[in-house]
C-alpha positions in Angstrom: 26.5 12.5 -3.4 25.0 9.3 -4.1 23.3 9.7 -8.0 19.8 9.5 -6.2 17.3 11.9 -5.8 15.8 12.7 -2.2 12.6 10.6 -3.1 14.7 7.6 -4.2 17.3 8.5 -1.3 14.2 7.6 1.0 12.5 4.6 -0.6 15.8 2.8 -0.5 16.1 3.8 3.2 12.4 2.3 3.7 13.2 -0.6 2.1 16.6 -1.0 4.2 14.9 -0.6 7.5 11.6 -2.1 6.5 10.2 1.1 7.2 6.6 0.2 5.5 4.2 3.1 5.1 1.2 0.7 5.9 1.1 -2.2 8.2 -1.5 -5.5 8.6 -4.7 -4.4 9.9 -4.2 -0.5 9.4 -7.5 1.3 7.7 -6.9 2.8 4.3 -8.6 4.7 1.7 -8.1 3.8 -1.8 -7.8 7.5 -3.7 -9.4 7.8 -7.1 -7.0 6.6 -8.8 -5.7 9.1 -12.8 -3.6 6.8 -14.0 -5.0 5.2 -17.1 -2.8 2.2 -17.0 -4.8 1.7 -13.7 -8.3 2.3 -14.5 -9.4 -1.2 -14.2 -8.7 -1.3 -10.2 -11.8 -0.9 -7.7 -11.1 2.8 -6.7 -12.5 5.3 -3.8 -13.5 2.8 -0.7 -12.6 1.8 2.6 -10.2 -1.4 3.4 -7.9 -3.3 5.4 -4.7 -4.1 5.0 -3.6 -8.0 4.3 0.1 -7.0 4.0 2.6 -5.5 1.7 3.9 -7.5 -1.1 7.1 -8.9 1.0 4.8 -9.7 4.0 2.6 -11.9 1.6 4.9 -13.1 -0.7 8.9 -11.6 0.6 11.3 -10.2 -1.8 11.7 -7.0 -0.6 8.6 -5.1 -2.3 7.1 -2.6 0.9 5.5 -0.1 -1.7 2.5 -1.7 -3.3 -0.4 -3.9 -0.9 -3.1 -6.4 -0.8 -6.0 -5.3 0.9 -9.6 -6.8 2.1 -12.2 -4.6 0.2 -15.7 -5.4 2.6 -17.6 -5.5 -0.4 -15.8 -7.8 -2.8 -13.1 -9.4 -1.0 -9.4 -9.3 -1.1 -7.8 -7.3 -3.9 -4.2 -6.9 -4.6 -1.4 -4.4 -5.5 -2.4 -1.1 -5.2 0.3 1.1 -4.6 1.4 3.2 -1.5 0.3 6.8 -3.1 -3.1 5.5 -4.0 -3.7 4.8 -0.4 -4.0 7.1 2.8 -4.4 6.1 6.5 -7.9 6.5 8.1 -6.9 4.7 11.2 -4.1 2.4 12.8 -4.2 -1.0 13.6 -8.3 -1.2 12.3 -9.9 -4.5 12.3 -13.3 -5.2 10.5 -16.0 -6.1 12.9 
């Protein structure tokens, strides 16, 4: 027993292996986003990946990303669970 739950169990696992959910260039959706603390980010479009925090920046961080938003440009630190897939390895043309 290691005093983590299963969901901290695996992010520490991710983080060991680099196991990011998102890489450079993958499509994403940004979710509508409930959190109020978050109400000020650009939610429900389309964009690209830059890179997680420790591509752009290292320290270790694989759970929040900067992404290129088409209309307005690059944007930074949304987290993983306000983002889903659309397609892998997506570059804008």
């Amino acid at each position: 027993m290691t005093g983590f739950d299963a969901k901290e169990e695996k992010n520490i696992m991710r983080s060991l292996n680099n196991d990011q959910k998102f890489q450079i260039g993958d499509l994403v959706h940004v979710k509508k986003i409930t959190e109020s603390y978050k109400k000020h980010f650009t939610q429900d479009f389309d964009a690209v990946v830059l890179g997680s925090s420790d591509d752009l920046h290292g320290g270790g961080d694989i759970y929040q990303y900067g992404l290129f938003n088409p209309g307005t440009g690059p944007v930074y630190w949304y987290e993983e669970d306000d983002l889903e897939l659309v397609k892998k390895n997506e570059v804008w043309k």
